[in-house]
N, C-alpha and C positions, 0 to 999 in steps of 0.2 A: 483443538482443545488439549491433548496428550502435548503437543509439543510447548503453547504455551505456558500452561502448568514450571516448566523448568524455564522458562525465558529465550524458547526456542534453542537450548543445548540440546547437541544430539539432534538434531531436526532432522538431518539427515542420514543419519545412523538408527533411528530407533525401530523398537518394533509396529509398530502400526502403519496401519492405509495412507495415515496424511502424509505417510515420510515422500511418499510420490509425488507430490508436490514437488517437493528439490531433489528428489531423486526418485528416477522413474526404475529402478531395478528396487523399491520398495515393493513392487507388484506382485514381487513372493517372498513377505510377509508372510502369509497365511496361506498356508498348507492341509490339503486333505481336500473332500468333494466339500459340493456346496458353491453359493456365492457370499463371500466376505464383505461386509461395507459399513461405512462410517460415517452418519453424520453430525456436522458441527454447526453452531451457530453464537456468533459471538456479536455482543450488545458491546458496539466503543462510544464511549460519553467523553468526549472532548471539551476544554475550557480555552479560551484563546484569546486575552484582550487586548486591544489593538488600540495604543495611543500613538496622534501624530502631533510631535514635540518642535515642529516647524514647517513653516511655509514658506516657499522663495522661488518668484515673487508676489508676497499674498495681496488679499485682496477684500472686499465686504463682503463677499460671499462665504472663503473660509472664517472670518472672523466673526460672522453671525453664525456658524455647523459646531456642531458637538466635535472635539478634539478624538475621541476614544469611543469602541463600543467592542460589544464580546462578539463574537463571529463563529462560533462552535456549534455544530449541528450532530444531535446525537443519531448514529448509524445502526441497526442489524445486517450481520455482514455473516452469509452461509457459507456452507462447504460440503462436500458429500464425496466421497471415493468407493471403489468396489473392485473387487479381482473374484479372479474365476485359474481355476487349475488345468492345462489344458493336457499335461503332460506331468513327465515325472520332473520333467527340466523346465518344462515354460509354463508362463504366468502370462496373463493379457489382465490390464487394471482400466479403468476411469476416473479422473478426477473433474471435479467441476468446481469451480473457485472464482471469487473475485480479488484478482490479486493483487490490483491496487484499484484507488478510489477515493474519493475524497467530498468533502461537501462542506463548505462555508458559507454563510450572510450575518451579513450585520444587523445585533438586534435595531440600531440606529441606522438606516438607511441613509441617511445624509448626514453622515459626519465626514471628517474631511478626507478619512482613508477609501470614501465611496470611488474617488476619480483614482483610485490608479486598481478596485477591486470592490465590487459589491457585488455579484455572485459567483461561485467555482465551483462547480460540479463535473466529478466524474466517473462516470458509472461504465465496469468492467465485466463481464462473465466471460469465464474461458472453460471448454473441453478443450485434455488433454488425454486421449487413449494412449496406451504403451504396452509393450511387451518387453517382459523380461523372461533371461534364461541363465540357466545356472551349469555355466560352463563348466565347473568343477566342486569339488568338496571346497566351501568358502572361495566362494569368485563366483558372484552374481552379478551381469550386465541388462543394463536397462536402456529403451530410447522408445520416444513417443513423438507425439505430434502436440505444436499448438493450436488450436482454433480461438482465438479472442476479442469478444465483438464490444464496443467501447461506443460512449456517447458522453460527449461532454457539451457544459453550459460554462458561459463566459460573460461575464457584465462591467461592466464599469461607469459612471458616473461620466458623459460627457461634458466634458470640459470645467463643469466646478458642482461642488455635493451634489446642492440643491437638484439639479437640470435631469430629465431621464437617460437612458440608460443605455449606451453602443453595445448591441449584446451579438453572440455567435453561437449558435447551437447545431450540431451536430454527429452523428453516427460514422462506423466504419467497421466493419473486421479486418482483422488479418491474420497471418499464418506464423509459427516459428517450429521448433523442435526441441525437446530435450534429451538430453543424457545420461545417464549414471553408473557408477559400481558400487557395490558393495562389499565388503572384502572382512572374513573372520579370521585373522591370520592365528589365533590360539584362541582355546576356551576363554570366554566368558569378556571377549572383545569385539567390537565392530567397528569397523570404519565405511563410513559413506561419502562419497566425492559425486556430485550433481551439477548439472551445466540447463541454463533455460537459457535460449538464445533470445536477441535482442526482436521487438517488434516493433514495427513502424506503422502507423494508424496515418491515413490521410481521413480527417474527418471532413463529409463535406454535410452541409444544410444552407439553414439560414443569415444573413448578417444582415443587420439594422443600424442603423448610424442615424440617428437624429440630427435634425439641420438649425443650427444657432440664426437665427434671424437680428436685426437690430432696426424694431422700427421709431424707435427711439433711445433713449437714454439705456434704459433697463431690454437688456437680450433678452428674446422669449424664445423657447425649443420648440419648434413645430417637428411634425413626423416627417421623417426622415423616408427612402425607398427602400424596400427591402432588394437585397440583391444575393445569387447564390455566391456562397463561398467555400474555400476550405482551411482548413488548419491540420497541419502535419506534427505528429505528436510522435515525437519518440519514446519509447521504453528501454529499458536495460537487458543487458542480459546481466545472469544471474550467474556466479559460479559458490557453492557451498560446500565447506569441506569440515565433517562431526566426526566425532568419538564415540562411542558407549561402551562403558570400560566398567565389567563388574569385581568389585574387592571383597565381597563378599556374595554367599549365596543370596540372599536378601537384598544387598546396596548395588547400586550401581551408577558411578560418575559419566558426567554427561558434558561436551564442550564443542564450541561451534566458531567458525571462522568465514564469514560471509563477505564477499566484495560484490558491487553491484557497478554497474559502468556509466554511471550518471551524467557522464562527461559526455553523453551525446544530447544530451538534452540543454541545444545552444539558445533556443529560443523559441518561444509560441509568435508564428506569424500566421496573420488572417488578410489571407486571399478571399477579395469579393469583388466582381467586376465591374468596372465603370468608377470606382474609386481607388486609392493608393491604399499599400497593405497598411497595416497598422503590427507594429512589431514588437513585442513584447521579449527586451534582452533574456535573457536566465542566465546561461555558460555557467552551470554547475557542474563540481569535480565528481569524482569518484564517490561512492559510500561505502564506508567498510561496520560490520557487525560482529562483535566480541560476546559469547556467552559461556557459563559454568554453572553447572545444576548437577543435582541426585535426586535419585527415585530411590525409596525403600519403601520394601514389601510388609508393610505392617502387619499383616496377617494373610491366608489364602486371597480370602476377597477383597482386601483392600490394598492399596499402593500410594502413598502418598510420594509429593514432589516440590520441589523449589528451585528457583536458580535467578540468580543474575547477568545481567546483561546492557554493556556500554553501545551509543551505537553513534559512530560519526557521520554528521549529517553531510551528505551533497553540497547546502549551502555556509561555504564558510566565507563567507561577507556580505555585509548589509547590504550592497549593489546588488546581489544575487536573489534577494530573499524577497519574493513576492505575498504581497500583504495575503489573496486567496489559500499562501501555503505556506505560514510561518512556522518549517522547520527549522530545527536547530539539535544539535547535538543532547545527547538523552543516556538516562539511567534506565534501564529495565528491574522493576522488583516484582517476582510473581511467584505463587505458589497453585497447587492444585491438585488431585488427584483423582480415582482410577476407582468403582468400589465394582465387581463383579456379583449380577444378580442373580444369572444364571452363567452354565455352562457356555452357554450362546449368545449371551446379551448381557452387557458391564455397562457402567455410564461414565462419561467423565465430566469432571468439576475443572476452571481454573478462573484465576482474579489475577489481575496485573493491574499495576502504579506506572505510569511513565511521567518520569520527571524531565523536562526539557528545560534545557538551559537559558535563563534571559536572554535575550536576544535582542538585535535593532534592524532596520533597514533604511535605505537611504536610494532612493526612488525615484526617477522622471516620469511623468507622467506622459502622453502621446504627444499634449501643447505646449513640454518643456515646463512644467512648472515641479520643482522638488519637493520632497517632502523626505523627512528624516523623524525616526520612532522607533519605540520599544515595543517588544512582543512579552507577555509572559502568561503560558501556557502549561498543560498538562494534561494526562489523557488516564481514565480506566476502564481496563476493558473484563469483561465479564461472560465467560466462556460456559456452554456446555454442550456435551458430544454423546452419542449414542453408538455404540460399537454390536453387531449382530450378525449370526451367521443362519443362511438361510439352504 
């Protein structure tokens, strides 16, 4: 919530718990006995309507389905961190996060973007413990572990709207690491530099694939075998590098520079045995993340905040852009702040707008039939955080 507040400037520079998120030498933050900890909870209310502006080559099936429908599912999405002092130099923290995640259906079930996506679900949670030490007077290092357990749901519309549904569901954990410094190199500056390394998930479960019969004129789906599968999901690693730069006692500017390594994420394939995989292209690039924000100290107790932030998407072509995940390149406007109730216990506040840019895609579906469309989307998310020392 603290980082939101500014549009995620400084995320990895600032002073609180969640900075360990992107930087695990965030875990001494907070100084003195006790246990430190923080938690967040943030409500994203997603809009995302999804027209399909062509078929080739169509059929009476598409041309009886609804063209368009909204696909946005609204999320609560937690977070909670905590450090403990264990020395004069070392810090040991936790964090627990869902660090990505997603969740789409169409309120129209059979309209014609059903065949190439009518359910995407992905549900993440991760501990990451870490230790930091504070090597010198400003020169804190930090590194931790990932543990990140993942399940995701996948649908699609066999072969045309109408027809049920080739679905794949499945779980996985797996392991990564992070890194970080922190570095004061004069009063009233910070620099944070954070590394989360890449995760590979092989999810395995269920896959289902419905069987098209034709005993007649009109194809009817009967059920399909269920058979096990998997799907290999890549994630990114993360590398982020902030500021937090005070110009005043009071003010203090905040700026963020984030790359993410999207470009391993070639393609979702589902391995199920006794049939052929089913391959869903992606070969998305890089993502990179731009922010600038300020926090001023309006009073003891309170701290107000704002910032903006550009963020180039992964997918920069309509071949790439899967209807379950219409990304596209986006504006960050958010504000938020900080009001201290007690000595031991503050709250935070924060509201963000994301404006995502029209967008299209341009789509084969598994039977070869295309489809070409507009996305136009946008997201607010609605933050608040509990900070306490026990």
């Amino acid at each position: 919530t603290e980082s939101q507040g500014a549009s995620f400037a400084g995320n990895a520079a600032g002073m609180g718990l969640s900075v360990m998120f992107w930087n695990p030498a965030g875990a001494a933050n907070k100084q003195g006995p006790g246990i430190h900890t923080e938690s967040n909870y943030a409500l994203i209310i997603p809009q995302a309507d999804i027209t399909v502006e062509s078929v080739t080559p169509t059929n009476a099936f598409f041309a009886a389905a609804p063209n368009s429908s909204e696909i946005g599912n609204v999320a609560v999405v937690p977070a909670s961190y905590a450090s403990y002092q264990l020395s004069q130099k070392m810090f040991v923290g936790l964090s627990l996060n869902s660090g990505f995640g997603l969740a789409t259906e169409p309120e129209t079930g059979n309209y014609d973007g059903a065949v190439l996506g009518r359910t995407s679900k992905l549900f993440t949670v991760g501990a990451s413990p870490s230790v930091a030490y504070v090597m010198a007077p400003g020169v804190t290092v930090g590194v931790g572990a990932q543990i990140n357990y993942a399940k995701g749901t996948f649908k699609f519309a066999t072969g045309v709207p109408q027809f049920a549904s080739t679905s794949f569901e499945g779980d996985d954990i797996a392991f990564g690491a992070t890194a970080g410094i922190m570095l004061t190199p004069a009063p009233g500056t910070r620099i944070g530099l954070g590394w989360r390394s890449a995760l590979t998930h092989d999810l395995e479960g269920d896959f289902r694939q419905p069987t098209v019969v034709f005993p007649g004129i009109v194809p009817v789906v009967v059920p399909g075998t269920t058979y096990k599968g998997t799907v290999e999901l890549k994630l990114p690693d993360i590398v982020t590098l902030s500021i937090n730069q005070a110009i005043s006692q009071n003010m203090r500017l905040l700026g963020t520079v984030e790359w993410s390594n999207w470009s391993r994420f070639e393609e979702l394939r589902v391995k199920g045995g006794g049939v052929a995989d089913i391959v869903i292209p992606a070969d998305w690039s890089d993502g990179w993340f731009f922010s600038v924000g300020a926090e001023y100290d309006y009073s003891r107790q309170l701290t107000l905040r704002g910032g903006v932030g550009y963020e180039l998407s992964p997918i920069d072509d309509p071949k790439k852009r899967l209807i379950g995940i219409p990304d596209s390149d986006r504006i960050w406007l958010s504000i938020g702040g900080n009001y201290k109730i007690t000595e031991a216990t503050s709250i935070d506040l924060a509201y963000t707008h994301i404006f995502l840019d029209d967008s299209r895609f341009d789509r084969n579906t598994t039977t070869g039939i295309n489809l070409k469309g507009s996305v136009e989307a946008s997201t607010d998310i609605i933050s608040v955080g509990l900070k306490t020392k026990f």
